[in-house]
SEROSE-604521 format. One record per residue: x, y, z of N, C-alpha, C, CB in turn; residue number from 1; residue in one letter. Coordinates in pm, whole numbers, plus 50000, padded with zeros to 5 digits. Glycine has a CB too. Example, Ala and Ser with C-alpha at 12.3 -4.5 7.8 and 13.67 -1.06 7.14 Angstrom:
// residues 2
{n.x = 51319&n.y = 49431&n.z = 50780&ca.x = 51230&ca.y = 49550&ca.z = 50780&c.x = 51320&c.y = 49670&c.z = 50780&cb.x = 51131&cb.y = 49553&cb.z = 50905&num = 1&residuo = a} .
{n.x = 51285&n.y = 49775&n.z = 50708&ca.x = 51367&ca.y = 49894&ca.z = 50714&c.x = 51290&c.y = 50003&c.z = 50787&cb.x = 51408&cb.y = 49940&cb.z = 50572&num = 2&residuo = s} .
This chain:
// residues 101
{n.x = 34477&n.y = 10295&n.z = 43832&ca.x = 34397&ca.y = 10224&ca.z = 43734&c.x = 34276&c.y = 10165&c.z = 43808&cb.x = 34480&cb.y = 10113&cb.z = 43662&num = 1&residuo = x} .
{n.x = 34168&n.y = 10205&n.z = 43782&ca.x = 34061&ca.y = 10096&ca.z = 43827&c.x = 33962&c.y = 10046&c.z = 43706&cb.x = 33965&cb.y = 10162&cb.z = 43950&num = 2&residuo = x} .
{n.x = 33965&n.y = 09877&n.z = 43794&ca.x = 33947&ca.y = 09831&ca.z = 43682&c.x = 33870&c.y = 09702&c.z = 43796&cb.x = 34093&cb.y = 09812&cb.z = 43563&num = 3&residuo = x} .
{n.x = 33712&n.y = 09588&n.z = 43722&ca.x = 33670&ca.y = 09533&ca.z = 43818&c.x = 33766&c.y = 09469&c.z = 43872&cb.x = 33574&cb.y = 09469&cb.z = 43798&num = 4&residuo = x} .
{n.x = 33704&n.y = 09407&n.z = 43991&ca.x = 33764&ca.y = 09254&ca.z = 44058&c.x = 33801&c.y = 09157&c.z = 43957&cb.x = 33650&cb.y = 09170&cb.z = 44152&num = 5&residuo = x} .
{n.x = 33720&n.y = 09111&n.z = 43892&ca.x = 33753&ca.y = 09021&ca.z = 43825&c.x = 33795&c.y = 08981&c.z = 43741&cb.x = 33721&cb.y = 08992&cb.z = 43817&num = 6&residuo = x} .
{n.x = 33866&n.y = 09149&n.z = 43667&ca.x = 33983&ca.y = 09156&ca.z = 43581&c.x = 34107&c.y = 09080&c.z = 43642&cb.x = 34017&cb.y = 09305&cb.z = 43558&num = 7&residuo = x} .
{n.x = 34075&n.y = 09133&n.z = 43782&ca.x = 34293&ca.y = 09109&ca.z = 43816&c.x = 34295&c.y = 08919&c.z = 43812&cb.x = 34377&cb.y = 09191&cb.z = 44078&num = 8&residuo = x} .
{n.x = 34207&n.y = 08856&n.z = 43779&ca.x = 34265&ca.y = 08710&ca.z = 43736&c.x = 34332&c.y = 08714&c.z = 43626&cb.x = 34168&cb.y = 08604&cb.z = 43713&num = 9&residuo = x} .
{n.x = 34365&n.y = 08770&n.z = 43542&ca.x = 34405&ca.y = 08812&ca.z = 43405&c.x = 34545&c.y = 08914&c.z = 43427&cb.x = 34265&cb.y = 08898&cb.z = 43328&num = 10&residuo = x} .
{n.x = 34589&n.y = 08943&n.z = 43507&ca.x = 34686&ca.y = 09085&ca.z = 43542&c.x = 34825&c.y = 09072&c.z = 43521&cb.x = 34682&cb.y = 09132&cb.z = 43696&num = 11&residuo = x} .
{n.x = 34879&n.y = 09151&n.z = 43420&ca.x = 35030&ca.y = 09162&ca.z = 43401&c.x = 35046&c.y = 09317&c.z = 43457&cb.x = 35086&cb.y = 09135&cb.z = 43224&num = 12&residuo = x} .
{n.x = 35153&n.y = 09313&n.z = 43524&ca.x = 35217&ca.y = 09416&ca.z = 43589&c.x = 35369&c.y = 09413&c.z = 43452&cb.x = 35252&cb.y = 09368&cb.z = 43793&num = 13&residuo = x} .
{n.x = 35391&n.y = 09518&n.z = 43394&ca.x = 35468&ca.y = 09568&ca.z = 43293&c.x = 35593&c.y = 09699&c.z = 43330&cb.x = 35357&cb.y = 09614&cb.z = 43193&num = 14&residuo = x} .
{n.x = 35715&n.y = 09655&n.z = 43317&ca.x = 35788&ca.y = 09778&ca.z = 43337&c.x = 35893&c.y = 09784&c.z = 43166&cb.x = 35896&cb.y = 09761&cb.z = 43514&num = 15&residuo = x} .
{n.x = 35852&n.y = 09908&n.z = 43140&ca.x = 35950&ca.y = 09933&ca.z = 43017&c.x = 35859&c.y = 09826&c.z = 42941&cb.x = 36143&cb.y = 09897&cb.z = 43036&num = 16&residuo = x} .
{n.x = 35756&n.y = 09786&n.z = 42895&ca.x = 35682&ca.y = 09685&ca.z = 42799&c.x = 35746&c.y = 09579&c.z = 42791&cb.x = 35659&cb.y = 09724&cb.z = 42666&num = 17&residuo = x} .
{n.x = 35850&n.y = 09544&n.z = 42922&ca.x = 35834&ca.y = 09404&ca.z = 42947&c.x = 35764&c.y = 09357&c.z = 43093&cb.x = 35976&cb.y = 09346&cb.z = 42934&num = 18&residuo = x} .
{n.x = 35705&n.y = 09188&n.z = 43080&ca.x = 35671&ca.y = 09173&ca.z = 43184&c.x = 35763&c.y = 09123&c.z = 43271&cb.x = 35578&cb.y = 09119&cb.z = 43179&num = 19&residuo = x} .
{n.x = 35666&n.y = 09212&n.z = 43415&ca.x = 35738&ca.y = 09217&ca.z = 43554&c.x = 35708&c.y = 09111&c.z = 43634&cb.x = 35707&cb.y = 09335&cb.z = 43634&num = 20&residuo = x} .
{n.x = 35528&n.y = 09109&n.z = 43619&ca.x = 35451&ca.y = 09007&ca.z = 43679&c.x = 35382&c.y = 08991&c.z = 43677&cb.x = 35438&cb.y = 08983&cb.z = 43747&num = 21&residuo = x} .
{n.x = 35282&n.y = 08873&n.z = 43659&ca.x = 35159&ca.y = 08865&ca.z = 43631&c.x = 35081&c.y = 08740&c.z = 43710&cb.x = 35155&cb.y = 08858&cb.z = 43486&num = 22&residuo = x} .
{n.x = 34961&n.y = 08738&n.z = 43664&ca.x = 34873&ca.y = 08632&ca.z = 43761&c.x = 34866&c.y = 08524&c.z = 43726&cb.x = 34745&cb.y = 08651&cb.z = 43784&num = 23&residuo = x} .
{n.x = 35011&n.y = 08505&n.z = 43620&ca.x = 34986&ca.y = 08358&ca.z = 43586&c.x = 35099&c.y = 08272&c.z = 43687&cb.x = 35013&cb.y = 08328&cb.z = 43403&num = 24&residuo = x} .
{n.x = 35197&n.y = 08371&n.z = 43740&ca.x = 35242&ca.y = 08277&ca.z = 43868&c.x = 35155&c.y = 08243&c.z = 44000&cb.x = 35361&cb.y = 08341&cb.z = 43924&num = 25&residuo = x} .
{n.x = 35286&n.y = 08274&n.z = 44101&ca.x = 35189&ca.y = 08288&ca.z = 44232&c.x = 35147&c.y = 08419&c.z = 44262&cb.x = 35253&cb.y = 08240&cb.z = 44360&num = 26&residuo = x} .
{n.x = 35024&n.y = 08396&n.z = 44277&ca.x = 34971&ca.y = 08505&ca.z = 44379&c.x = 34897&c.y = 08468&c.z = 44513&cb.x = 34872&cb.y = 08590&cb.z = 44306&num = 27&residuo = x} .
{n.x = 34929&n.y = 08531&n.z = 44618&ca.x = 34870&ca.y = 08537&ca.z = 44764&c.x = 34823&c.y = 08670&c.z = 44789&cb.x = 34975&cb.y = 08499&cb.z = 44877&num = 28&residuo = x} .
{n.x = 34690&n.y = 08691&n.z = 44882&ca.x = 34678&ca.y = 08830&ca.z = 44919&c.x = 34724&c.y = 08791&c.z = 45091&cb.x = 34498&cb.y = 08907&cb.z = 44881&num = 29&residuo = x} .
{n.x = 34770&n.y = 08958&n.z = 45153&ca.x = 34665&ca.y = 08929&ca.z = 45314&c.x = 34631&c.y = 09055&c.z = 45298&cb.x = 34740&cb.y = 08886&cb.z = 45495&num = 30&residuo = x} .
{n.x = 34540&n.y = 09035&n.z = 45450&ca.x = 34430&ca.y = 09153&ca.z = 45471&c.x = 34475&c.y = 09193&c.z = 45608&cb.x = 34254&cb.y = 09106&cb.z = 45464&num = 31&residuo = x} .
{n.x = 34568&n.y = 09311&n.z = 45603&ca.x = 34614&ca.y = 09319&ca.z = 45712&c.x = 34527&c.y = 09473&c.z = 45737&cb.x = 34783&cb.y = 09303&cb.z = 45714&num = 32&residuo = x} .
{n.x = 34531&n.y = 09530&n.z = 45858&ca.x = 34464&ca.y = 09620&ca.z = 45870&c.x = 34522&c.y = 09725&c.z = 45820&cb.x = 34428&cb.y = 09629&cb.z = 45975&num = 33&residuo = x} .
{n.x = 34452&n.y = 09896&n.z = 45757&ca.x = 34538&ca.y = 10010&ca.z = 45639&c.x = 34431&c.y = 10129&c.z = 45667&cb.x = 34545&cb.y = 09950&cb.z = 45426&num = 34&residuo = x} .
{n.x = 34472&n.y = 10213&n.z = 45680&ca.x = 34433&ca.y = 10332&ca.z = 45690&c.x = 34318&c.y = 10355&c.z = 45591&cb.x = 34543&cb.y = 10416&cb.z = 45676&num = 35&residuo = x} .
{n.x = 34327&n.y = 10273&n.z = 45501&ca.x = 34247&ca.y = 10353&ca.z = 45360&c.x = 34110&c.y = 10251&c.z = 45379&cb.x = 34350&cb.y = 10331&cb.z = 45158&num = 36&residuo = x} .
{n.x = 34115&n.y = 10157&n.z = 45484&ca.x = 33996&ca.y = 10084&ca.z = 45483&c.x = 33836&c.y = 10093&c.z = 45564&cb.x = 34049&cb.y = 09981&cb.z = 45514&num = 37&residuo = x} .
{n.x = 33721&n.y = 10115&n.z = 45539&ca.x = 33638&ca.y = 10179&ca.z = 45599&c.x = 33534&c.y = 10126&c.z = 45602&cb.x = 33627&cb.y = 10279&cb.z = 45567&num = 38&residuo = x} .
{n.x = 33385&n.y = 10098&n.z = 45628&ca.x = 33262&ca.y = 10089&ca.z = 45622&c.x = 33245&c.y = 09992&c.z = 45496&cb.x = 33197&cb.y = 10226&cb.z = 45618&num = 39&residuo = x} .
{n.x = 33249&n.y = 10063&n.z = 45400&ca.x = 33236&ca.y = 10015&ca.z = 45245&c.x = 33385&c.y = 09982&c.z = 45170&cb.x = 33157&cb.y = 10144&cb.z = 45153&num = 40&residuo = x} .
{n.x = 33464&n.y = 09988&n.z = 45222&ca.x = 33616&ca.y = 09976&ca.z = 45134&c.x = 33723&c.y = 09945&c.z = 45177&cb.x = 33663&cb.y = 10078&cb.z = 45081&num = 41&residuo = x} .
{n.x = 33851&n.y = 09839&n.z = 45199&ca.x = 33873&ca.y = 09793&ca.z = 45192&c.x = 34009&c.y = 09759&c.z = 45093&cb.x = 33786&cb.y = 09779&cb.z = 45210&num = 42&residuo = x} .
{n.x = 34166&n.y = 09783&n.z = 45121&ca.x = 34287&ca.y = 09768&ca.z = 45101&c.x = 34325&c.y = 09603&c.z = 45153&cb.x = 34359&cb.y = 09891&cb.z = 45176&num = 43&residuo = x} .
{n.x = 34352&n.y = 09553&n.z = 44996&ca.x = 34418&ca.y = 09423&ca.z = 45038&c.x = 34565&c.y = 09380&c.z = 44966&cb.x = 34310&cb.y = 09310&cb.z = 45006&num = 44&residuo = x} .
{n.x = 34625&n.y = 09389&n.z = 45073&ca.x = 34805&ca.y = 09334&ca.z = 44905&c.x = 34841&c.y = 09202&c.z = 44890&cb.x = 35014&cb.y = 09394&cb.z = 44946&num = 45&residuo = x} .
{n.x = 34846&n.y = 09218&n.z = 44752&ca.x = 34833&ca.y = 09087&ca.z = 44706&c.x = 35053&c.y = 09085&c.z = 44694&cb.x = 34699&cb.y = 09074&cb.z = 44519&num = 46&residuo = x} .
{n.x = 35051&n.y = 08961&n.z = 44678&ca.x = 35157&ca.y = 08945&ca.z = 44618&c.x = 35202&c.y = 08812&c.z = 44496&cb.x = 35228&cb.y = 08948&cb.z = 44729&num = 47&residuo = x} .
{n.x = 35267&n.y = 08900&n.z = 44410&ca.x = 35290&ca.y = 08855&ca.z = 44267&c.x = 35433&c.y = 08770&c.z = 44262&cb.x = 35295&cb.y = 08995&cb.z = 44163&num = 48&residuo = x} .
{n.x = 35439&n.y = 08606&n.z = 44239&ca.x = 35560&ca.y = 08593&ca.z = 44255&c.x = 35658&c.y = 08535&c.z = 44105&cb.x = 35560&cb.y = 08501&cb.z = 44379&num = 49&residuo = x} .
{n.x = 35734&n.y = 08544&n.z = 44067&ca.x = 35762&ca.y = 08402&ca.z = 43948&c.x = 35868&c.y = 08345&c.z = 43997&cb.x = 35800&cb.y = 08434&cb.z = 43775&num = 50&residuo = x} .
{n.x = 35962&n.y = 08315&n.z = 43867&ca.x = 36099&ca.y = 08261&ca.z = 43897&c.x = 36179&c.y = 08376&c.z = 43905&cb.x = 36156&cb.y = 08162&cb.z = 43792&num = 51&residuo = x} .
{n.x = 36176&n.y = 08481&n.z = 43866&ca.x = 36251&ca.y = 08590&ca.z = 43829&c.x = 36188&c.y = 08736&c.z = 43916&cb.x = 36240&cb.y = 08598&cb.z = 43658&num = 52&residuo = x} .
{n.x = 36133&n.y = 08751&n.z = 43937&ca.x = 36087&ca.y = 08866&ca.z = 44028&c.x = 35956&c.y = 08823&c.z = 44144&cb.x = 36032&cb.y = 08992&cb.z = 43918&num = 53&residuo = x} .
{n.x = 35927&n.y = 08955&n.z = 44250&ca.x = 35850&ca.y = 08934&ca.z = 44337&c.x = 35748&c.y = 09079&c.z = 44352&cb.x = 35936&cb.y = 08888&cb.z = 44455&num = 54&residuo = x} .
{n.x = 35693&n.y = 09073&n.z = 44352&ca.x = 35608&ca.y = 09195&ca.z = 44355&c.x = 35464&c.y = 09229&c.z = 44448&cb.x = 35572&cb.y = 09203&cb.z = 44219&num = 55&residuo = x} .
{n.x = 35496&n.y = 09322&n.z = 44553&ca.x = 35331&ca.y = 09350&ca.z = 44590&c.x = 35305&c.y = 09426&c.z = 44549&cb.x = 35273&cb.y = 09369&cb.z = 44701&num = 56&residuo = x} .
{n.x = 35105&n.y = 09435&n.z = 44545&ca.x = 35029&ca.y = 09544&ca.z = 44489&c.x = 34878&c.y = 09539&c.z = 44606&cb.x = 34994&cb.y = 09508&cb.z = 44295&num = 57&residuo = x} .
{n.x = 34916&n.y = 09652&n.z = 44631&ca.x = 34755&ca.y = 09671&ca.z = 44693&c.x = 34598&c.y = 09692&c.z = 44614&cb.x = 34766&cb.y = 09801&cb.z = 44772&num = 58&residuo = x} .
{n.x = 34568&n.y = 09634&n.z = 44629&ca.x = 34368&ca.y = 09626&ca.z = 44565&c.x = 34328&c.y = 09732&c.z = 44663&cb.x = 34242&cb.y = 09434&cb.z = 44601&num = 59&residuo = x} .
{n.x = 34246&n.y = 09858&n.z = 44621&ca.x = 34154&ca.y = 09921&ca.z = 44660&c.x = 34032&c.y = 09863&c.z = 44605&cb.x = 34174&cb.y = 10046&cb.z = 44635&num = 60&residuo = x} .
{n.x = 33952&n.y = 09812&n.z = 44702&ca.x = 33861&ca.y = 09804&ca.z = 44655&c.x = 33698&c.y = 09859&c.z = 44747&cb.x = 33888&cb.y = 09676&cb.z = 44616&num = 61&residuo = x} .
{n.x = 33678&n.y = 09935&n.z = 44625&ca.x = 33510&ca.y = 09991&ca.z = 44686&c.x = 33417&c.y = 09915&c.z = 44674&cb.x = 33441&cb.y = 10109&cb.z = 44624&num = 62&residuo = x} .
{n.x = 33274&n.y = 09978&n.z = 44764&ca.x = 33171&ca.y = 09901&ca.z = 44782&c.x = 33155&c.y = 09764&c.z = 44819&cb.x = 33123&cb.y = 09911&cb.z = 44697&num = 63&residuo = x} .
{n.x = 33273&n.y = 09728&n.z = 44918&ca.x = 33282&ca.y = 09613&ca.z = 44954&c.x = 33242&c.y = 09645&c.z = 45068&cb.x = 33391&cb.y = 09544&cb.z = 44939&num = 64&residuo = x} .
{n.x = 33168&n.y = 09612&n.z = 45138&ca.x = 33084&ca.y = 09595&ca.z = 45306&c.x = 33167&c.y = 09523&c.z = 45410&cb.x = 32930&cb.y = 09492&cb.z = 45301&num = 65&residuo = x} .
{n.x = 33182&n.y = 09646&n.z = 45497&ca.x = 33259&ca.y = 09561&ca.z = 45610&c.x = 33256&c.y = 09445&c.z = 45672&cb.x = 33259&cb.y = 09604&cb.z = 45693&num = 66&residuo = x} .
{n.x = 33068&n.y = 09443&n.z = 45657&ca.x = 33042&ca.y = 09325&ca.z = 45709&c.x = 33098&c.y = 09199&c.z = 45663&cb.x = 32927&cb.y = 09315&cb.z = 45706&num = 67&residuo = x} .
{n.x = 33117&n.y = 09201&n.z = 45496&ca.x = 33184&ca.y = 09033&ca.z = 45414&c.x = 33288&c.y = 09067&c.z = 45443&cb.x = 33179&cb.y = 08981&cb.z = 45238&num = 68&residuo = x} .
{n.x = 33399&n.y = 09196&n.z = 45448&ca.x = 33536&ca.y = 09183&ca.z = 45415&c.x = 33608&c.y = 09115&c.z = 45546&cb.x = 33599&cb.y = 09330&cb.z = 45375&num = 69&residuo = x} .
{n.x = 33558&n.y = 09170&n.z = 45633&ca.x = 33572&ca.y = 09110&ca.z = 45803&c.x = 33568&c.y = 08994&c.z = 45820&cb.x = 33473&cb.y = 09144&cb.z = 45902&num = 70&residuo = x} .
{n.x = 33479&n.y = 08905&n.z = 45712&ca.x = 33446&ca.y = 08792&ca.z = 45771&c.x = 33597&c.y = 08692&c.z = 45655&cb.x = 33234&cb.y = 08752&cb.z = 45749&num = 71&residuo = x} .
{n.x = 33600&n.y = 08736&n.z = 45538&ca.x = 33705&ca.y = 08684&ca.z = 45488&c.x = 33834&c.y = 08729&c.z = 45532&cb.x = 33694&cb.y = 08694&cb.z = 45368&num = 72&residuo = x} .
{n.x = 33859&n.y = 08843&n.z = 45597&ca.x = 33983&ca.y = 08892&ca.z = 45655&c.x = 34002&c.y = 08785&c.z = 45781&cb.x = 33972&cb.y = 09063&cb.z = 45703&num = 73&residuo = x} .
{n.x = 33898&n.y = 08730&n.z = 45844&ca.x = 33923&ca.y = 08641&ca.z = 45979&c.x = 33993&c.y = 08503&c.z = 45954&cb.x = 33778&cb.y = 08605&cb.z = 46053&num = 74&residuo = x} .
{n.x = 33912&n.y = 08503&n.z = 45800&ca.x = 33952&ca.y = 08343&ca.z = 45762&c.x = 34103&c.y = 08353&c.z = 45744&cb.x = 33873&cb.y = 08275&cb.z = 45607&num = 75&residuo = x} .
{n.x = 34120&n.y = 08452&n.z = 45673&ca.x = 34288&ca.y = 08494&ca.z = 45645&c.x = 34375&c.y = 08438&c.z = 45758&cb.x = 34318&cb.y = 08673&cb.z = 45644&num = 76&residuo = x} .
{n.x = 34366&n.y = 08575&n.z = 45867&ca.x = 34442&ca.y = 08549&ca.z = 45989&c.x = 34438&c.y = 08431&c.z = 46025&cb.x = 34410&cb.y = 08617&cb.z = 46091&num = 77&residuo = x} .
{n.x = 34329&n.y = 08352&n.z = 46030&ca.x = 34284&ca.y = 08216&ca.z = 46089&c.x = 34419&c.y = 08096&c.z = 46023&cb.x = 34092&cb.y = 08175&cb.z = 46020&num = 78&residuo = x} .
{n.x = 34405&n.y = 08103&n.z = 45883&ca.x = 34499&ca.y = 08071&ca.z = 45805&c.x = 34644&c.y = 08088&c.z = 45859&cb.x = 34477&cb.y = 08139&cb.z = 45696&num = 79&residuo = x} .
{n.x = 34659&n.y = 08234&n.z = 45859&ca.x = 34812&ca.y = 08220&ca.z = 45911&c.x = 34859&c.y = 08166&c.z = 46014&cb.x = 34867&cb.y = 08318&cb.z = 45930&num = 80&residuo = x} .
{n.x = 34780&n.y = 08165&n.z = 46155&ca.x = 34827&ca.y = 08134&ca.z = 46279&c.x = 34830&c.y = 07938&c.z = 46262&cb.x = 34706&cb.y = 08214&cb.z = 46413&num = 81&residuo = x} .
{n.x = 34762&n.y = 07896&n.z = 46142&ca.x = 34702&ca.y = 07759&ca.z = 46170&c.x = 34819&c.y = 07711&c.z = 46044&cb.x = 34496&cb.y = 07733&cb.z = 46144&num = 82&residuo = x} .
{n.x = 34852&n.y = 07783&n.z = 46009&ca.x = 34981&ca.y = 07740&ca.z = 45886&c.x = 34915&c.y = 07679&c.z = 45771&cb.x = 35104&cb.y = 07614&cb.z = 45940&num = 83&residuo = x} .
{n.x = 34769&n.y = 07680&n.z = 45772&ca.x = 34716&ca.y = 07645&ca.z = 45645&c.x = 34640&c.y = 07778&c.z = 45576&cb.x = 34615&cb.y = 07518&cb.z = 45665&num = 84&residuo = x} .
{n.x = 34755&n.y = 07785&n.z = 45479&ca.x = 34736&ca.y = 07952&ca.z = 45411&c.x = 34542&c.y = 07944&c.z = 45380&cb.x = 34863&cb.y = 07977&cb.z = 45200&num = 85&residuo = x} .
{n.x = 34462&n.y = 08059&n.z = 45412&ca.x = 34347&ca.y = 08092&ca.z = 45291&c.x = 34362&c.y = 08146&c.z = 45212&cb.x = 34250&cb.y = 08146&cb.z = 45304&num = 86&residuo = x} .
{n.x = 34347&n.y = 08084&n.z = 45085&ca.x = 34405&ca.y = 08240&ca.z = 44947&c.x = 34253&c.y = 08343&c.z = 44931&cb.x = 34451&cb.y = 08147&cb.z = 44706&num = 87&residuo = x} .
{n.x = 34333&n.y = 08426&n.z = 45004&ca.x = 34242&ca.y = 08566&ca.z = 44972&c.x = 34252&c.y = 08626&c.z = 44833&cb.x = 34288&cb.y = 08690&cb.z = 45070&num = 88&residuo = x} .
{n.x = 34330&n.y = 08541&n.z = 44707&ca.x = 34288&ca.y = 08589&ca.z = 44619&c.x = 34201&c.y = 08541&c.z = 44574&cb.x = 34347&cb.y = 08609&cb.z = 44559&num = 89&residuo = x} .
{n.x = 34168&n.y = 08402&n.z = 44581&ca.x = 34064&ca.y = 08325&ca.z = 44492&c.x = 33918&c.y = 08362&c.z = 44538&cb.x = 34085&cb.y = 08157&cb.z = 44503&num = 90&residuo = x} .
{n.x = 33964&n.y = 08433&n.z = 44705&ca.x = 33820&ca.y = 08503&ca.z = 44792&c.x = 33771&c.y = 08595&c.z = 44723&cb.x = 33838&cb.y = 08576&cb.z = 44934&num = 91&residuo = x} .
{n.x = 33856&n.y = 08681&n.z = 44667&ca.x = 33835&ca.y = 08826&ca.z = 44570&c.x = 33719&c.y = 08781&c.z = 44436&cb.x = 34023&cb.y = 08883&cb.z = 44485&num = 92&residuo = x} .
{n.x = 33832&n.y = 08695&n.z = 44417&ca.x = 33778&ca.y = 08634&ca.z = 44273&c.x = 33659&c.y = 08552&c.z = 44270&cb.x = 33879&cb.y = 08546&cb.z = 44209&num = 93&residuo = x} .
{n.x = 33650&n.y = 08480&n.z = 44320&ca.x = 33483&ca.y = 08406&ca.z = 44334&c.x = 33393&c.y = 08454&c.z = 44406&cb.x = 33471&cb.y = 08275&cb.z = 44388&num = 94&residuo = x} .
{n.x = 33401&n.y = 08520&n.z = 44510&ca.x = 33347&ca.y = 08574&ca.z = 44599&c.x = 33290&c.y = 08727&c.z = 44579&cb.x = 33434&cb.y = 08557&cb.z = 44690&num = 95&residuo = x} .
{n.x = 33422&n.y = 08826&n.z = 44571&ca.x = 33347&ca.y = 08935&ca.z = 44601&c.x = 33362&c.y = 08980&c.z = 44475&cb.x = 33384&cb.y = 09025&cb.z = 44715&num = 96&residuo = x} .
{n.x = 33438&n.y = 08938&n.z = 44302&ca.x = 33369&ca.y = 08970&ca.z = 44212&c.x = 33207&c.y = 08949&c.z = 44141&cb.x = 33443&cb.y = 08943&cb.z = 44161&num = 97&residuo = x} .
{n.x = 33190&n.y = 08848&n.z = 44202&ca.x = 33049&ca.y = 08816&ca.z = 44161&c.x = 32919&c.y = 08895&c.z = 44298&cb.x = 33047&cb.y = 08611&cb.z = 44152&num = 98&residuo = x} .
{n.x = 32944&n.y = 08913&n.z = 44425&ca.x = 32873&ca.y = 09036&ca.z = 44496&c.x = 32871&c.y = 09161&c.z = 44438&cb.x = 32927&cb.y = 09063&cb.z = 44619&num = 99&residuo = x} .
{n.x = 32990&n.y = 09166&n.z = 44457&ca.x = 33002&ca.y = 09328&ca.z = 44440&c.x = 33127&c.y = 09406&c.z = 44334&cb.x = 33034&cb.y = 09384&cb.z = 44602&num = 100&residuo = x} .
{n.x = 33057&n.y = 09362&n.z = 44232&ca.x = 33140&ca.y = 09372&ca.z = 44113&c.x = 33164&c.y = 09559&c.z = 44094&cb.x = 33045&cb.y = 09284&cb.z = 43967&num = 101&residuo = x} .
């Protein structure tokens, strides 16, 4: 499915037309390094949590420039080692839906 960035603030994940998971619980991304990521593009998995299930999903996302994704992927790591999470989703969402929609 592709669909913008700034849809997935809105995102139900559905199995059998019930829901599985959606973005009205938690969500966290990281940006770990993936084969599918390049110059312009860029694999990030998010994860979907509630009371009742857990779910990851990877974001492909194009036309994102190595140069920004690098620099929010640092903050990430930076985050983990420092135990104060960065949410790389809200990065997606304010950030690189409004660049590079």
């Amino acid at each position: 499915v592709v669909v913008p960035v700034s849809y997935l603030n809105n995102i139900e994940i559905r199995l059998g037309g019930v829901v599985y998971a959606s973005s009205d619980g938690e969500v966290f991304c990281i940006m770990d390094e993936s084969d599918w990521d390049g110059e312009m593009r860029k694999e990030v998995n998010c994860h979907y949590s509630s009371d009742k299930n857990n779910l990851w999903l990877p974001y492909r996302i194009r036309q994102w420039p190595q140069s920004h994704w690098s620099t929010i992927q640092e903050m990430e790591y930076a985050g983990r080692t420092t135990g104060e999470r960065f949410d790389a989703h809200d990065a997606l969402l304010e950030q690189v839906a409004v660049a590079f929609p």
